[in-house]
C-alpha positions as CSV (number, residue, x, y, z in Angstrom):
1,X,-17.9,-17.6,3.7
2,X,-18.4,-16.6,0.2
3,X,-16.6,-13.6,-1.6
4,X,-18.9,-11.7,-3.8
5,X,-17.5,-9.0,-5.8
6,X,-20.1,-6.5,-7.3
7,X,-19.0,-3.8,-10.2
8,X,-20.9,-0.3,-10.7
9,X,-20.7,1.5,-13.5
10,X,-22.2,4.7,-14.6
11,X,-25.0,4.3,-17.6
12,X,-23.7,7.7,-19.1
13,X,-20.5,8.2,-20.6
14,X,-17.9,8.3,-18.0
15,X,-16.0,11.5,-18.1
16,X,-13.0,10.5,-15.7
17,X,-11.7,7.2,-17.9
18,X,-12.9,9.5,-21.3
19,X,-10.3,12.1,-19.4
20,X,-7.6,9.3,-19.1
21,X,-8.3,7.6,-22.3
22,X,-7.6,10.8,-24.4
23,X,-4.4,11.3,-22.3
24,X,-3.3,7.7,-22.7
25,X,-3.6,8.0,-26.4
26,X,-2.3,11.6,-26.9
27,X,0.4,11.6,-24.7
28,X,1.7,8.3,-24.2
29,X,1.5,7.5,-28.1
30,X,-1.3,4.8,-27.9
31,X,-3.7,6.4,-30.3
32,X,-3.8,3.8,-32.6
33,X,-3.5,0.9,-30.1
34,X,-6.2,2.1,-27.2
35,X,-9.8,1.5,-28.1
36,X,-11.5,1.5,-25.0
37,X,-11.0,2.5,-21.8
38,X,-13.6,2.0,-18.7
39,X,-13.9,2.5,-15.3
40,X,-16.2,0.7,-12.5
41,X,-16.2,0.6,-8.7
42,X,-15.4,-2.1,-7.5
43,X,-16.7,-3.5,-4.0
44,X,-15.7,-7.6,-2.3
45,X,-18.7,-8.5,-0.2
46,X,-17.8,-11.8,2.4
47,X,-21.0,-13.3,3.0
48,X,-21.5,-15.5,5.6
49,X,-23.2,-18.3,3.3
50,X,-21.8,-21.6,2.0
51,X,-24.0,-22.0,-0.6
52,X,-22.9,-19.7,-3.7
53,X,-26.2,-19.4,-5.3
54,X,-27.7,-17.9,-1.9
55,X,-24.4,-15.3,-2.2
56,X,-25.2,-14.5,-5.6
57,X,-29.1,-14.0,-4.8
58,X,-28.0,-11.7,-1.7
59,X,-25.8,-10.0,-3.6
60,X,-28.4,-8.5,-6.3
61,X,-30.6,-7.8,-3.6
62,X,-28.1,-5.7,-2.2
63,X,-27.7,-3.7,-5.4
64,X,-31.4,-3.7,-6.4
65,X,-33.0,-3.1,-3.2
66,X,-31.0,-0.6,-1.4
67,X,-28.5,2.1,-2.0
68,X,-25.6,1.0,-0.6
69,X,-24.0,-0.1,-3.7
70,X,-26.4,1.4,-6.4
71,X,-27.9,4.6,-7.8
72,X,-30.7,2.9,-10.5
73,X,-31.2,6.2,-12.2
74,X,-27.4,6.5,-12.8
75,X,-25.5,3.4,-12.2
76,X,-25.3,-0.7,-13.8
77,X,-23.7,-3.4,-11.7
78,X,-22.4,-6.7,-12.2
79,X,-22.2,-9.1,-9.8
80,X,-19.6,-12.1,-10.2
81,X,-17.8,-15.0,-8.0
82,X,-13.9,-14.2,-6.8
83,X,-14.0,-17.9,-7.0
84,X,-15.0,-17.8,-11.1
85,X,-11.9,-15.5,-11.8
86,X,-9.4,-17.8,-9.8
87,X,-10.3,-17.2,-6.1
88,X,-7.8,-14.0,-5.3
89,X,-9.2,-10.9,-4.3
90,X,-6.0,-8.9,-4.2
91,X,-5.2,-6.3,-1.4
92,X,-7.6,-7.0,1.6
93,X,-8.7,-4.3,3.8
94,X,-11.3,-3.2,6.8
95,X,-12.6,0.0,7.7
96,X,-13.1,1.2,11.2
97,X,-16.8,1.3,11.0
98,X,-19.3,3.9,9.7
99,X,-22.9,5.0,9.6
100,X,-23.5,2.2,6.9
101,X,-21.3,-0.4,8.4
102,X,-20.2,-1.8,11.5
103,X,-16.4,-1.4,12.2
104,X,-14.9,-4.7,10.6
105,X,-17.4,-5.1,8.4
106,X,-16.5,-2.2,5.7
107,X,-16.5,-4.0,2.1
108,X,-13.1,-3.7,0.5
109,X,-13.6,-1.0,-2.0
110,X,-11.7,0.5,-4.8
111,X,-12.0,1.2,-8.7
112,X,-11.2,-1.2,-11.7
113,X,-10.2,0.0,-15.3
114,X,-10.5,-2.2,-17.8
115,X,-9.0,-1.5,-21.3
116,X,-9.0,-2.6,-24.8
117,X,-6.3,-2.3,-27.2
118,X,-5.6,-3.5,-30.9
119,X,-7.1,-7.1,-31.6
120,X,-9.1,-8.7,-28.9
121,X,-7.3,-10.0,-26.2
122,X,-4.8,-7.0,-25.9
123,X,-4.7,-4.7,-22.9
124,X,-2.9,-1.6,-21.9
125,X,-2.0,-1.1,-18.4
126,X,-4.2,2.2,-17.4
127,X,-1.1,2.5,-14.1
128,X,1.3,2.7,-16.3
129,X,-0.2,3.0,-20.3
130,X,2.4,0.1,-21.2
131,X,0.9,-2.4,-24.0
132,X,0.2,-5.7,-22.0
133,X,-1.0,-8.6,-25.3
């Protein structure tokens, strides 16, 4: 079993983390600090491979060649190995089964901000706005 984990973004400007960003820097006091602030769903495929290249292949057919995952006239994806960013996948969960999916098979879902703040390598905590370096 291999864990894929495939990112969508939007090509246009993303109002939602624009929204946050502004709010971040105005009412938190990071205006000088935040310089970026994006926003991407995030889906954790298990496919039932062992090989890692034949995951990675499945996994941009997925997004290319259906639209499960992604909109082309709207959306860019990434796809990337749970494995290449230390093998945890954080908070598991199943759905109960829906027109797309069989019950069990739902692919954990949720949304991942990332952040840039002062030199490279800082980060602000969009949770909680706190300066992580």
């Amino acid at each position: 079993m291999q864990t894929i984990e495939l990112l969508v973004s939007l090509k246009i400007p993303d109002v939602t983390a624009l929204t946050a960003a502004s709010s971040i820097r105005r009412r938190l006091g990071y205006n000088e600090v935040l310089k970026e602030l994006r926003r991407s769903d995030y889906y954790s495929l298990d496919l039932n491979t062992t090989d890692p290249q034949v995951a990675n292949e499945l996994a941009h057919e997925l997004a290319e060649k259906t639209n499960l995952f992604v909109n082309p006239n709207k959306h860019s994806y990434e796809v990337r190995s749970a494995q290449d960013r230390g093998g945890s996948t954080g908070h598991r969960c199943r759905g109960s089964g829906s027109r797309r999916y069989p019950a069990g098979t739902d692919p954990a879902a949720g949304l991942q901000w990332q952040s840039q703040c002062g030199p490279p390598g800082d980060t602000v905590d969009a949770a909680t706005g706190h300066r992580q370096c």
